[in-house]
PDB file of N, CA, C and O in Angstrom:
ATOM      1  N   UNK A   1     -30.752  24.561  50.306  1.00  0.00           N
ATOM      2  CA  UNK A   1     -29.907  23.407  50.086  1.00  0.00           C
ATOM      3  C   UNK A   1     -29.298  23.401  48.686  1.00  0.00           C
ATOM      4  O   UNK A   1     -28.108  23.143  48.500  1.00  0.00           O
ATOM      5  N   UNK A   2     -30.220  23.718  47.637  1.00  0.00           N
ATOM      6  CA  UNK A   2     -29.352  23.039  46.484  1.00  0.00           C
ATOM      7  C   UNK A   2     -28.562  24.917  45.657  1.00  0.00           C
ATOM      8  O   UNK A   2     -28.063  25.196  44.567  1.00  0.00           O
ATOM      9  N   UNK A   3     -28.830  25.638  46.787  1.00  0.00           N
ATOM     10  CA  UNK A   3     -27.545  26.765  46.691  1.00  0.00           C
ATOM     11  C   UNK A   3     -25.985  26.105  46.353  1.00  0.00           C
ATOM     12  O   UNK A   3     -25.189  26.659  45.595  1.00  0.00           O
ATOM     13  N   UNK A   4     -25.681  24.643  47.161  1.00  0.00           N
ATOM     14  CA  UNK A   4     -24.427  23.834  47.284  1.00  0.00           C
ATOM     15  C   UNK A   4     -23.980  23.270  45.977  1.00  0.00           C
ATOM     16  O   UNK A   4     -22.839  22.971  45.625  1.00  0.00           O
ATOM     17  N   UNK A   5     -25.580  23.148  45.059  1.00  0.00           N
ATOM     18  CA  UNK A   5     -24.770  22.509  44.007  1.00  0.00           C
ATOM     19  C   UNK A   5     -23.923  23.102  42.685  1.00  0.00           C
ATOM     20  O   UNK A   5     -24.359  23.890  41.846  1.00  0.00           O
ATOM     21  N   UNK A   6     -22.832  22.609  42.731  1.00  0.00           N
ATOM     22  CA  UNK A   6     -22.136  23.557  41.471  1.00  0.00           C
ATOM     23  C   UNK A   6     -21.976  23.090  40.379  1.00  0.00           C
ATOM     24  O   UNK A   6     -21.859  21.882  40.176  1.00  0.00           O
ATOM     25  N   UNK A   7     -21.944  24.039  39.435  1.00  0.00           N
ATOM     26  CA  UNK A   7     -21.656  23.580  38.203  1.00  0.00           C
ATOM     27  C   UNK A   7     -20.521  22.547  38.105  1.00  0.00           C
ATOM     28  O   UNK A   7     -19.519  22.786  38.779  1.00  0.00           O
ATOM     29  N   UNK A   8     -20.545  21.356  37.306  1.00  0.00           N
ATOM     30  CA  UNK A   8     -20.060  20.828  37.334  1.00  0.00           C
ATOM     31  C   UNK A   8     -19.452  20.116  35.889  1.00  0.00           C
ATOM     32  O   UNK A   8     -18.822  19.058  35.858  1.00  0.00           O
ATOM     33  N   UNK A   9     -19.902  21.210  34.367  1.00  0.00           N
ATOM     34  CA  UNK A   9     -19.225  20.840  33.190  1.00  0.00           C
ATOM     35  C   UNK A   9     -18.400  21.491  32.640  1.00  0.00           C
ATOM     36  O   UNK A   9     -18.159  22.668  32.909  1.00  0.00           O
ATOM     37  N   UNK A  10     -17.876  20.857  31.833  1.00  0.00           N
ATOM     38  CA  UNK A  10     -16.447  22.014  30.864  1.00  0.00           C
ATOM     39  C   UNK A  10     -15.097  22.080  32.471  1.00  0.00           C
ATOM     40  O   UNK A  10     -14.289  23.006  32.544  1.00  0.00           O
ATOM     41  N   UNK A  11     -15.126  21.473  33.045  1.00  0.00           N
ATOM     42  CA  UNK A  11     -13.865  21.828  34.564  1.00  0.00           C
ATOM     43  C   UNK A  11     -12.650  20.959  33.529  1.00  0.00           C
ATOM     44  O   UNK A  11     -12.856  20.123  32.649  1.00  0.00           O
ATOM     45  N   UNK A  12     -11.288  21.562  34.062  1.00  0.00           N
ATOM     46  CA  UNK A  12     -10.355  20.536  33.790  1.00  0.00           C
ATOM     47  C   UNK A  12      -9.473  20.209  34.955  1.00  0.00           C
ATOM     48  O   UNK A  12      -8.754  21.147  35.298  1.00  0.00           O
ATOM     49  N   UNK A  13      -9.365  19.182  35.597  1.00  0.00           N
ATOM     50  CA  UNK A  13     -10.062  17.790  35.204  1.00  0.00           C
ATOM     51  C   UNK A  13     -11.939  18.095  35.194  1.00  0.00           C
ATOM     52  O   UNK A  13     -12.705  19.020  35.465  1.00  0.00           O
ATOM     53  N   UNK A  14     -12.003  16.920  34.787  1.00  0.00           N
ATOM     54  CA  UNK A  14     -13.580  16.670  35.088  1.00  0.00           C
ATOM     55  C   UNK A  14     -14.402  16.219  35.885  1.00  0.00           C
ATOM     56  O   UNK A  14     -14.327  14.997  36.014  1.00  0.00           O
ATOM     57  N   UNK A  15     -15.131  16.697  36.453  1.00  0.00           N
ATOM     58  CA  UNK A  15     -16.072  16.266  37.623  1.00  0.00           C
ATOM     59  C   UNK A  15     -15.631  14.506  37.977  1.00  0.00           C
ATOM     60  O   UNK A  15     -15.566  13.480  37.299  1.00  0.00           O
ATOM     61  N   UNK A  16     -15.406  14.846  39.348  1.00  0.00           N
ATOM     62  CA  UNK A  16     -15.146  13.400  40.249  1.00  0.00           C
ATOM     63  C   UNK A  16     -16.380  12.670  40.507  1.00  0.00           C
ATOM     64  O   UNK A  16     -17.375  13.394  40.539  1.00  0.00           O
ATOM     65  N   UNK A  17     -16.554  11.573  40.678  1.00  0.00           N
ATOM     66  CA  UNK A  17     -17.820  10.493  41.296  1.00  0.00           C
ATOM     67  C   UNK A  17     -18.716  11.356  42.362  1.00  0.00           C
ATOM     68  O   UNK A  17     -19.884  11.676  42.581  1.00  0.00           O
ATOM     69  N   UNK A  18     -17.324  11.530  42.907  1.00  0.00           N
ATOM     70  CA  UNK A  18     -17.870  12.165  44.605  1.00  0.00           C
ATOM     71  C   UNK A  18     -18.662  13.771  44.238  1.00  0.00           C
ATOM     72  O   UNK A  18     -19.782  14.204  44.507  1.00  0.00           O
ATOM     73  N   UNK A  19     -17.607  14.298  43.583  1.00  0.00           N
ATOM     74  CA  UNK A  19     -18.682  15.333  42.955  1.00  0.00           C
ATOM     75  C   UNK A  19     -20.015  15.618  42.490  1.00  0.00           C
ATOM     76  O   UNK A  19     -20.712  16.512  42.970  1.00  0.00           O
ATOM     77  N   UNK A  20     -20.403  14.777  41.456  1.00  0.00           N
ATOM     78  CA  UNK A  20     -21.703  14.412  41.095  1.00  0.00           C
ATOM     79  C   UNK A  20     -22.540  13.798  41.726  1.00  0.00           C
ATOM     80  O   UNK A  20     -23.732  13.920  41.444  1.00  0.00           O
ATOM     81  N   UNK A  21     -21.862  12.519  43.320  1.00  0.00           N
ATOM     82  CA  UNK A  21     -22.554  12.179  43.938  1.00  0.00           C
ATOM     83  C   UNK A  21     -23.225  12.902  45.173  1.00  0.00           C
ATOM     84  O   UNK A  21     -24.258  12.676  45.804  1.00  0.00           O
ATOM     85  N   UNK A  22     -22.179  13.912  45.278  1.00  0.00           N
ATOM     86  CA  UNK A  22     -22.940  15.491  46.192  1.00  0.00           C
ATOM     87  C   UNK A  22     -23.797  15.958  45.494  1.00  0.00           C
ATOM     88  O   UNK A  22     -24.936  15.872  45.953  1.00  0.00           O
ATOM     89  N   UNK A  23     -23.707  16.328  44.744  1.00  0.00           N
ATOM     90  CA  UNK A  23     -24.927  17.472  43.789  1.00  0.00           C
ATOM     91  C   UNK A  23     -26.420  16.526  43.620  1.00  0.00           C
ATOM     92  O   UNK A  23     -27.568  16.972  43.615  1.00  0.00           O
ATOM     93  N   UNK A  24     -25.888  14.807  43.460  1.00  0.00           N
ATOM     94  CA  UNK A  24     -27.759  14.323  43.722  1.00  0.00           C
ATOM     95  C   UNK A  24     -27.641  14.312  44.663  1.00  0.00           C
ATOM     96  O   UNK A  24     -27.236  15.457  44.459  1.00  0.00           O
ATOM     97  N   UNK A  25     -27.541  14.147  45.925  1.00  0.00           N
ATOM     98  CA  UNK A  25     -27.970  14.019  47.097  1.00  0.00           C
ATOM     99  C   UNK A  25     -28.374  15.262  47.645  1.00  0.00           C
ATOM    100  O   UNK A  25     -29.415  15.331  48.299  1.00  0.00           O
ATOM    101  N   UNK A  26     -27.502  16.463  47.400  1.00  0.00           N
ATOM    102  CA  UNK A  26     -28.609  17.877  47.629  1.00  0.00           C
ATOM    103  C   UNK A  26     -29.810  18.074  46.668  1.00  0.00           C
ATOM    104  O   UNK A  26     -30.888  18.596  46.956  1.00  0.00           O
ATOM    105  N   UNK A  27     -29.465  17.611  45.592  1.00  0.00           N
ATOM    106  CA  UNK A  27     -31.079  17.074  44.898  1.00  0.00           C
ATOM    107  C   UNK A  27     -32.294  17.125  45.484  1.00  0.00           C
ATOM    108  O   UNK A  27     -33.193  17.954  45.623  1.00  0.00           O
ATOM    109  N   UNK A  28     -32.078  16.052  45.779  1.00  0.00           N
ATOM    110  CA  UNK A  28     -32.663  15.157  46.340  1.00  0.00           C
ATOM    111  C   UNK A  28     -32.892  14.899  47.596  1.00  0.00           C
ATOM    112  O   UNK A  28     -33.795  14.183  48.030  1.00  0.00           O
ATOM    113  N   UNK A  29     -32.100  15.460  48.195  1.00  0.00           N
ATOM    114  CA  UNK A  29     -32.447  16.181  49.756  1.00  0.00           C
ATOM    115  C   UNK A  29     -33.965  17.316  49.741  1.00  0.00           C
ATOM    116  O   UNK A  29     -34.837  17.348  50.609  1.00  0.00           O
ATOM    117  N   UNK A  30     -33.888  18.213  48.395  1.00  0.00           N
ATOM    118  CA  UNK A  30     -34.190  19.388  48.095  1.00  0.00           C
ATOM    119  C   UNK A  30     -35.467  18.679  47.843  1.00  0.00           C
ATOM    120  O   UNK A  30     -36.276  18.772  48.765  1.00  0.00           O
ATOM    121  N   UNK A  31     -35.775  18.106  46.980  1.00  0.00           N
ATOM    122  CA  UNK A  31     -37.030  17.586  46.274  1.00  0.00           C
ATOM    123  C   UNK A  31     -37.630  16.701  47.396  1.00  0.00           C
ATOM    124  O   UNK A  31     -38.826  16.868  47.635  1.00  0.00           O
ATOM    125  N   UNK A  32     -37.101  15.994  47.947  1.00  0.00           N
ATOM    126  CA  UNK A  32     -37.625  15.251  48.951  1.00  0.00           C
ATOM    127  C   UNK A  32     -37.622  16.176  50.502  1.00  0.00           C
ATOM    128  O   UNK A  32     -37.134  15.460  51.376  1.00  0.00           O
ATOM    129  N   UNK A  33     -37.943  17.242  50.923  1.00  0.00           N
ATOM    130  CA  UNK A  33     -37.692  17.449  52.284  1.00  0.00           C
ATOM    131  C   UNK A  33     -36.459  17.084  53.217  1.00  0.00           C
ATOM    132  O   UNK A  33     -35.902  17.969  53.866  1.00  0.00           O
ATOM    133  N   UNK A  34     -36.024  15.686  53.271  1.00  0.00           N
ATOM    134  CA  UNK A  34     -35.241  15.315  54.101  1.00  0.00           C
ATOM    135  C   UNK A  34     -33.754  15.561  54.043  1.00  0.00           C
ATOM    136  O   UNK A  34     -33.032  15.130  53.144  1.00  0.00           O
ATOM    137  N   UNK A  35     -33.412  16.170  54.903  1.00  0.00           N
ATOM    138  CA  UNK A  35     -31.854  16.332  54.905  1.00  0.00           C
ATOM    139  C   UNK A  35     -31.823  14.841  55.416  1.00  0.00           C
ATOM    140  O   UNK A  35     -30.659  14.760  55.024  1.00  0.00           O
ATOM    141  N   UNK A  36     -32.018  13.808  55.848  1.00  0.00           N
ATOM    142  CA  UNK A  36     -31.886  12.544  56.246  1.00  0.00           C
ATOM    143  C   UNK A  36     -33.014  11.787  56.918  1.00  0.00           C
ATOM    144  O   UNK A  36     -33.448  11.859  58.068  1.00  0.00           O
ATOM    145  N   UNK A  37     -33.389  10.997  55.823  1.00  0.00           N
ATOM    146  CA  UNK A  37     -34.569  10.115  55.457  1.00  0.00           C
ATOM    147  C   UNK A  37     -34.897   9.463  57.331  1.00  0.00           C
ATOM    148  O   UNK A  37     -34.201   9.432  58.346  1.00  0.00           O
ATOM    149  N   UNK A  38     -36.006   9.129  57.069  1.00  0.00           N
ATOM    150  CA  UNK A  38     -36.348   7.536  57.935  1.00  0.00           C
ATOM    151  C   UNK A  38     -36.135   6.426  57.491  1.00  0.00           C
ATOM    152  O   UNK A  38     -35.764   6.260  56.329  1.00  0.00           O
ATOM    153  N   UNK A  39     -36.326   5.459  58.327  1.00  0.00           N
ATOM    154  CA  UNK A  39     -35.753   4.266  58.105  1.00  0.00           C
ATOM    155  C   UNK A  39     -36.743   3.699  57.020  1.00  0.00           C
ATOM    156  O   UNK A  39     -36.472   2.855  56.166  1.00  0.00           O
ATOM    157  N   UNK A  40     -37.981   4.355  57.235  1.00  0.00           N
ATOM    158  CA  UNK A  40     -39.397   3.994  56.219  1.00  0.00           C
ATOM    159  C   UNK A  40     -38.671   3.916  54.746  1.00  0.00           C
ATOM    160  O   UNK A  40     -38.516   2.988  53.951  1.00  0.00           O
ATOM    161  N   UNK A  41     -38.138   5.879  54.730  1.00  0.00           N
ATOM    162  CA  UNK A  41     -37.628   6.247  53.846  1.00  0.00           C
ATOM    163  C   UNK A  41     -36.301   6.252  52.662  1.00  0.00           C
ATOM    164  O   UNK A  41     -36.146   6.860  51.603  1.00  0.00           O
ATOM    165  N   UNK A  42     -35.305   5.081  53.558  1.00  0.00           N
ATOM    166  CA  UNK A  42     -34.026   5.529  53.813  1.00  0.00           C
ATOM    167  C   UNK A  42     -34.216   4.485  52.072  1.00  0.00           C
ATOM    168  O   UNK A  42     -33.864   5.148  51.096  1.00  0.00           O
ATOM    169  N   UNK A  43     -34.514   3.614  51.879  1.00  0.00           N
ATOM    170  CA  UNK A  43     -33.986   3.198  50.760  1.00  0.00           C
ATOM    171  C   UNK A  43     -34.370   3.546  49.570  1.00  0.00           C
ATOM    172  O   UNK A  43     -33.638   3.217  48.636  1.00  0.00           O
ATOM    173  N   UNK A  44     -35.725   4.369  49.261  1.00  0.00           N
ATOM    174  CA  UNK A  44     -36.214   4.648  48.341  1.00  0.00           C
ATOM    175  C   UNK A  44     -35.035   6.293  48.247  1.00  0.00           C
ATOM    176  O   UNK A  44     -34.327   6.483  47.258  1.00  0.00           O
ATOM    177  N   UNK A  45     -35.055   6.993  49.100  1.00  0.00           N
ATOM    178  CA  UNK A  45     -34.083   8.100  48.969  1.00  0.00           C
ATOM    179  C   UNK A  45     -32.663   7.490  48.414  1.00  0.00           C
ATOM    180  O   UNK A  45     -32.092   8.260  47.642  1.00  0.00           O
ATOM    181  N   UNK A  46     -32.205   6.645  48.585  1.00  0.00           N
ATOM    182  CA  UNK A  46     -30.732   6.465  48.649  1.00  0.00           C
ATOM    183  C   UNK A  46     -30.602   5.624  47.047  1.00  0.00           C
ATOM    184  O   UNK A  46     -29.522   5.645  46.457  1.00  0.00           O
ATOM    185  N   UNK A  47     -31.752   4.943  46.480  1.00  0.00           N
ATOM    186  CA  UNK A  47     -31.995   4.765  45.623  1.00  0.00           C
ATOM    187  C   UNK A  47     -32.454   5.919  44.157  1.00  0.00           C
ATOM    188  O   UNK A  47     -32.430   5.611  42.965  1.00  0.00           O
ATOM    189  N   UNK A  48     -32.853   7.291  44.777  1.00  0.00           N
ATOM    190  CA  UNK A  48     -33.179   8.218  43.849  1.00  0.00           C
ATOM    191  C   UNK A  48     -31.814   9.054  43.743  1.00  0.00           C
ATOM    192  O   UNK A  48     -31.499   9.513  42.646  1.00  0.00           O
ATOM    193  N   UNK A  49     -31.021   9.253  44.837  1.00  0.00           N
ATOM    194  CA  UNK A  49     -29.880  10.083  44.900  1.00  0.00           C
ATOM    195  C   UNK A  49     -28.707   8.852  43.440  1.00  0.00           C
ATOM    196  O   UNK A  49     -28.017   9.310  42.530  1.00  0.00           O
ATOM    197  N   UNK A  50     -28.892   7.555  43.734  1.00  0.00           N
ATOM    198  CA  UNK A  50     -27.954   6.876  43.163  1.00  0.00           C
ATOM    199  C   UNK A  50     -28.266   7.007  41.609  1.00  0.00           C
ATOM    200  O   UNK A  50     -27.377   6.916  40.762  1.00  0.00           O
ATOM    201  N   UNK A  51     -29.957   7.286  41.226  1.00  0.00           N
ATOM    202  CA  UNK A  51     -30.427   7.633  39.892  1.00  0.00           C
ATOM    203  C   UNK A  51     -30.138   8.755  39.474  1.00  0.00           C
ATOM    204  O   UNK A  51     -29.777   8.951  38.313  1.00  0.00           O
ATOM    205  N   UNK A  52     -30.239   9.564  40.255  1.00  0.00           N
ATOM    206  CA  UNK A  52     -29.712  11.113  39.693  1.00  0.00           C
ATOM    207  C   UNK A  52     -28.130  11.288  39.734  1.00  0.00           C
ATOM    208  O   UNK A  52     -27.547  12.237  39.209  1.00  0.00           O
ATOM    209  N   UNK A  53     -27.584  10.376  40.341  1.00  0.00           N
ATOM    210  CA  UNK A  53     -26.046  10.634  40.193  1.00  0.00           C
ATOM    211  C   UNK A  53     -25.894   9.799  38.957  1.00  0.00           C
ATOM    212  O   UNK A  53     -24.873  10.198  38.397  1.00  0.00           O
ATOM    213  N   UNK A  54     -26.224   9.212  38.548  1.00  0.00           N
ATOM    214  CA  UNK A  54     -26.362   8.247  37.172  1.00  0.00           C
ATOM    215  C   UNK A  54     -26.210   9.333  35.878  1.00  0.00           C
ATOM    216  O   UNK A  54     -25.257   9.655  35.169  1.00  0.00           O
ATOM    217  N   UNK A  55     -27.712   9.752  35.936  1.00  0.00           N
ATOM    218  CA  UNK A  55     -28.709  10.985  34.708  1.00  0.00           C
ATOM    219  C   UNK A  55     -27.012  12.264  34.917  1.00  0.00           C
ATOM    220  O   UNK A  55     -26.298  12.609  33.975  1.00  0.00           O
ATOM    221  N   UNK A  56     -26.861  12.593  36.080  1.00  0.00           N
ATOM    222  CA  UNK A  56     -25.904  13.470  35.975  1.00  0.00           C
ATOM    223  C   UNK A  56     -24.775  13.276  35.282  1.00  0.00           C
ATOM    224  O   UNK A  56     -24.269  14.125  34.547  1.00  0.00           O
ATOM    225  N   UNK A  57     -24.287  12.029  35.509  1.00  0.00           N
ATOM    226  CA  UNK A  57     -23.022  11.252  34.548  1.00  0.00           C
ATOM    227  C   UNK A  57     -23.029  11.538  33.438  1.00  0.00           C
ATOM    228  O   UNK A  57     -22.347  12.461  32.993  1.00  0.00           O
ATOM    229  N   UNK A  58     -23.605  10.996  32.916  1.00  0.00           N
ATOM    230  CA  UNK A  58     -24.795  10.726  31.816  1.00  0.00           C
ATOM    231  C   UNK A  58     -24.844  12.272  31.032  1.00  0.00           C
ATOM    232  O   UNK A  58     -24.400  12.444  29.897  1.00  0.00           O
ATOM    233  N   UNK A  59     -25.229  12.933  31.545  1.00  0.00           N
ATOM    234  CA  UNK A  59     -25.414  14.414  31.199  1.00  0.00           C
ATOM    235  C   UNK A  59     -24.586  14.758  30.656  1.00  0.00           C
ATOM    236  O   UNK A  59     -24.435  15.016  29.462  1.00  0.00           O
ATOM    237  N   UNK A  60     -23.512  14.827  32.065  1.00  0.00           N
ATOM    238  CA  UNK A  60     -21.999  15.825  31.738  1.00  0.00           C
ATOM    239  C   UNK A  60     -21.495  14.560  30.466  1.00  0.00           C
ATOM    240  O   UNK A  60     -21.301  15.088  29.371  1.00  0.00           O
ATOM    241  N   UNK A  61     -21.322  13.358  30.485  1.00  0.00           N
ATOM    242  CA  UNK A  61     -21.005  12.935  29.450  1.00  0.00           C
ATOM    243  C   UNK A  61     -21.030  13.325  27.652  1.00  0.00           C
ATOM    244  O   UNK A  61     -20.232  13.223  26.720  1.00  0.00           O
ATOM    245  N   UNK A  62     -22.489  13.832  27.847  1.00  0.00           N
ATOM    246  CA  UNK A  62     -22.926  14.188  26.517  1.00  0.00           C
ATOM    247  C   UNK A  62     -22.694  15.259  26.071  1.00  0.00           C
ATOM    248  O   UNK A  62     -22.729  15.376  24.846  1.00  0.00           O
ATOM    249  N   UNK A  63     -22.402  16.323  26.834  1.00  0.00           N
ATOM    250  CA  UNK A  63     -22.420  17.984  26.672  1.00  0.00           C
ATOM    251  C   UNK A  63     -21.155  17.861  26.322  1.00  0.00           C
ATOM    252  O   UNK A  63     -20.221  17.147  26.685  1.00  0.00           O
ATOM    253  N   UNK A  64     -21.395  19.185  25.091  1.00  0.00           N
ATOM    254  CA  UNK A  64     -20.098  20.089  24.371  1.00  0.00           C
ATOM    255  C   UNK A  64     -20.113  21.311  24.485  1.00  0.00           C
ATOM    256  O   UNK A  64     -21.095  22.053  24.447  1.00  0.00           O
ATOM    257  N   UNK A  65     -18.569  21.687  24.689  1.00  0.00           N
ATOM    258  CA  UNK A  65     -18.295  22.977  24.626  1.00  0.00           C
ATOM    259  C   UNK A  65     -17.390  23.525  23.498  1.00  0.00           C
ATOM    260  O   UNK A  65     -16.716  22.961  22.636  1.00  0.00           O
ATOM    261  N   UNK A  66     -17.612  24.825  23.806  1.00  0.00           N
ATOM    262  CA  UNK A  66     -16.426  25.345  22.289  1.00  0.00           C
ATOM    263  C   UNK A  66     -15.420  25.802  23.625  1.00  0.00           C
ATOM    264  O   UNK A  66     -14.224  25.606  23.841  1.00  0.00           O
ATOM    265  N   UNK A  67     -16.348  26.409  24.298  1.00  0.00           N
ATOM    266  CA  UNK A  67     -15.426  27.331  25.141  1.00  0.00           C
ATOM    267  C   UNK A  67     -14.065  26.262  25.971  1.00  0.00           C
ATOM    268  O   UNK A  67     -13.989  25.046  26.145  1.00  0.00           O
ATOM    269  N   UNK A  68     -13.053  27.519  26.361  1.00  0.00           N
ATOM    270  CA  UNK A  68     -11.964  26.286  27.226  1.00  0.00           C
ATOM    271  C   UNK A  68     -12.557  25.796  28.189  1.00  0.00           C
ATOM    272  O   UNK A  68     -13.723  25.979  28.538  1.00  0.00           O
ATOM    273  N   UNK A  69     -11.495  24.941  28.801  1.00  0.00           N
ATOM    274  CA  UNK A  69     -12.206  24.331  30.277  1.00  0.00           C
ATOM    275  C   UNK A  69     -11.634  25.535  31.091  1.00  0.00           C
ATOM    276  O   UNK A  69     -10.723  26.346  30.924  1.00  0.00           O
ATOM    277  N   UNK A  70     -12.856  25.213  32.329  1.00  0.00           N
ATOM    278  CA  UNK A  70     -12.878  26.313  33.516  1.00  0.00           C
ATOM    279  C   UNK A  70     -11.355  25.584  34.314  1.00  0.00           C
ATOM    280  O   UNK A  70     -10.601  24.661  34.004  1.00  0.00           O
ATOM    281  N   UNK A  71     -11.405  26.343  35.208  1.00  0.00           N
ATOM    282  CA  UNK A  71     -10.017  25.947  36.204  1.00  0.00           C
ATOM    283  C   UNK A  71     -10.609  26.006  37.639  1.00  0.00           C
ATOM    284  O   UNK A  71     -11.470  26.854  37.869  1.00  0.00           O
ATOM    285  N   UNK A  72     -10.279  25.319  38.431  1.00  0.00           N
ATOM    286  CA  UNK A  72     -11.042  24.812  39.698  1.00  0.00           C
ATOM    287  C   UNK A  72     -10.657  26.546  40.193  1.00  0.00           C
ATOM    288  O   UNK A  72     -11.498  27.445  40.164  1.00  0.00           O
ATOM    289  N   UNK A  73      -9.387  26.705  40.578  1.00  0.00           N
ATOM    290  CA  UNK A  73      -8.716  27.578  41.551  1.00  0.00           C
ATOM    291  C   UNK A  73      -9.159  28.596  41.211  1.00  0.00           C
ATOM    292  O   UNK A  73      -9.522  29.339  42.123  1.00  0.00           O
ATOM    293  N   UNK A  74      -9.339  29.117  39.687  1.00  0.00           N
ATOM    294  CA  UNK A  74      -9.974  30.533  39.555  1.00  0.00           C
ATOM    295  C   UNK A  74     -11.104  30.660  40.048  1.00  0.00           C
ATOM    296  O   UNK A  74     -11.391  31.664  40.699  1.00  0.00           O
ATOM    297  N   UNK A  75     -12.136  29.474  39.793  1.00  0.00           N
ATOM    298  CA  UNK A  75     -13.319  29.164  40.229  1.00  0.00           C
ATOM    299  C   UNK A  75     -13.702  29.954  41.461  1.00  0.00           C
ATOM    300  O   UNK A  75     -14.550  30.841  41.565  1.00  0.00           O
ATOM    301  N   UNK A  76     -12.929  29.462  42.335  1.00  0.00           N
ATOM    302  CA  UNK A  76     -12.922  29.360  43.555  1.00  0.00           C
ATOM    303  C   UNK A  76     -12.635  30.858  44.114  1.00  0.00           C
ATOM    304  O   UNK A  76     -13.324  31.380  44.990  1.00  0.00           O
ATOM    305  N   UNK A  77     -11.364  31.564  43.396  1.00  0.00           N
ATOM    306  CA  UNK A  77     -11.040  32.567  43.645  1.00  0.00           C
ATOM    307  C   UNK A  77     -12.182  33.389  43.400  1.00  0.00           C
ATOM    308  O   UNK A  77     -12.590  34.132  44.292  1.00  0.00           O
ATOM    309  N   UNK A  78     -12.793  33.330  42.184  1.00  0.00           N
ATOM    310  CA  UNK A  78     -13.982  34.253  41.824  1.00  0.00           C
ATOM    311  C   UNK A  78     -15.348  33.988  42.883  1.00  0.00           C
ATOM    312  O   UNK A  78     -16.244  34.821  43.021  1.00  0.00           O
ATOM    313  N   UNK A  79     -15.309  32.781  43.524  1.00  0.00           N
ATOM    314  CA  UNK A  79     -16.554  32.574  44.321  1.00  0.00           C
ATOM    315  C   UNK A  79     -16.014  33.860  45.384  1.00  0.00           C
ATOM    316  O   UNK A  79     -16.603  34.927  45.557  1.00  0.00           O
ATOM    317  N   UNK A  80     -14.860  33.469  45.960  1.00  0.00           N
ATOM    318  CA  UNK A  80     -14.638  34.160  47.350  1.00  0.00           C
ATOM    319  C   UNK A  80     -14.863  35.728  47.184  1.00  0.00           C
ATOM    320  O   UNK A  80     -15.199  36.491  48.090  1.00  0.00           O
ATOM    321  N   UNK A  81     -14.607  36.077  45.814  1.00  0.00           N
ATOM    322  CA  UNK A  81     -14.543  37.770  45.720  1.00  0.00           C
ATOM    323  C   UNK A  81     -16.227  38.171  45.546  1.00  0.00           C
ATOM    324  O   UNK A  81     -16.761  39.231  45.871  1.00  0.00           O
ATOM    325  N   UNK A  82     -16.865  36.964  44.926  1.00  0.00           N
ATOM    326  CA  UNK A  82     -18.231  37.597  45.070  1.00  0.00           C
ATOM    327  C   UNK A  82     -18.872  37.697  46.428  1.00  0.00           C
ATOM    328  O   UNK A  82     -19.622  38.550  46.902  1.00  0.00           O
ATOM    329  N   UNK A  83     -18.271  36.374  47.013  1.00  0.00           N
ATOM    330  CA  UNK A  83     -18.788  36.482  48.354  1.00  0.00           C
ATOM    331  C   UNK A  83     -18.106  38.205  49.116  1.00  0.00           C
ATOM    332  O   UNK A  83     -18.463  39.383  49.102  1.00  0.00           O
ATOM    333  N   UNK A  84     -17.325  37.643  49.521  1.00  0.00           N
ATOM    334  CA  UNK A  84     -16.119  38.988  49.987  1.00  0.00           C
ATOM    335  C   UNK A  84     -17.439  40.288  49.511  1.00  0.00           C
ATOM    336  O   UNK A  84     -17.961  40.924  50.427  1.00  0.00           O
ATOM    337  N   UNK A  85     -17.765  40.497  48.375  1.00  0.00           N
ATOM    338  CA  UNK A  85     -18.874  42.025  47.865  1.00  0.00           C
ATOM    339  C   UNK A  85     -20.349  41.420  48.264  1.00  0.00           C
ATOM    340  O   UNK A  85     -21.279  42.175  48.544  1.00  0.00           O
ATOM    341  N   UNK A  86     -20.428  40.548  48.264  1.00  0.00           N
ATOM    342  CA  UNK A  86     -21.674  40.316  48.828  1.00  0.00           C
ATOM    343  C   UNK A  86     -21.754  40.217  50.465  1.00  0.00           C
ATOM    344  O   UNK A  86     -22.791  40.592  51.013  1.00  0.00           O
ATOM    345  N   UNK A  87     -20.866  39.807  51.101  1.00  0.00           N
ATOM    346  CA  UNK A  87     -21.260  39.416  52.483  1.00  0.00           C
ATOM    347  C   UNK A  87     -20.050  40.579  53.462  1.00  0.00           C
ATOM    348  O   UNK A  87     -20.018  40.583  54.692  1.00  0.00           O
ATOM    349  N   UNK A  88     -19.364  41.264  52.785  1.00  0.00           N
ATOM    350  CA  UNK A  88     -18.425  42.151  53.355  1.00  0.00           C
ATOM    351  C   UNK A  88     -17.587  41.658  54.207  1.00  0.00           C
ATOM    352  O   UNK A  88     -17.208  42.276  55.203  1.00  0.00           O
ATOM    353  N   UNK A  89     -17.030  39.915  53.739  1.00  0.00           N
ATOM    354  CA  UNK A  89     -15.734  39.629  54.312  1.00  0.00           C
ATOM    355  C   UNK A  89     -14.847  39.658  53.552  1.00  0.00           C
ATOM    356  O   UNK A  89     -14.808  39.834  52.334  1.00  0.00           O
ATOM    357  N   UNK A  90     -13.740  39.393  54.656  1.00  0.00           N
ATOM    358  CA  UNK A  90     -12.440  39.120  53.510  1.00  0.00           C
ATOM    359  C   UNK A  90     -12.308  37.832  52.801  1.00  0.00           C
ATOM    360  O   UNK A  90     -12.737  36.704  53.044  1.00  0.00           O
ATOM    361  N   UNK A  91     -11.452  38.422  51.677  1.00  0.00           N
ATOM    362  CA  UNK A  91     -10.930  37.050  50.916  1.00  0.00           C
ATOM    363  C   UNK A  91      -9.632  36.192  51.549  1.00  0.00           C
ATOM    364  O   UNK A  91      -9.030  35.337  50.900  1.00  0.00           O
ATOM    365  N   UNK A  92      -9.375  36.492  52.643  1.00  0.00           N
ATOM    366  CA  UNK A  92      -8.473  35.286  53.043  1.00  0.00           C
ATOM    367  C   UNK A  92      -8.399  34.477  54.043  1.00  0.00           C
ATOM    368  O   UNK A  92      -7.540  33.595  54.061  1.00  0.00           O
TER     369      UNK A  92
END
């Protein structure tokens, strides 16, 4: 599960809500077992995902870089080519 989560500092723009609010919830999926709680469970989970999307804010807020900001699209381009040598598909 938390293979999904990506880096998410130094990007230009900068990490979206929704962004950071994916990365706790595979968290926290991860730490907790449940890809989707019980009803026992459902509020104490949905309550830790909303804390770690917080601490994550929070995080990326504080951190400095020298280096430039990354660029989504290269990002992306470079994921597909590792994949592409790792998994022997194509990139398109």
């Amino acid at each position: 599960m938390c293979r999904n989560i990506k880096t998410l500092f130094n990007f230009d723009p900068s990490a979206t809500e929704d962004e950071i609010h994916a990365a706790a919830l595979q968290f926290v999926r991860k730490l907790s077992g449940y890809n989707t709680p019980s009803k026992a469970n459902e509020a104490a989970f949905n309550q830790a995902v909303q804390e770690v999307a917080q601490v994550a804010q929070k995080l990326l807020d504080s951190l400095v870089s020298n280096a430039e900001p990354r660029n989504r699209e290269t990002e992306i381009e470079r994921a597909r080519a590792r994949n592409a040598k790792r998994f022997g598909t194509s990139t398109e």
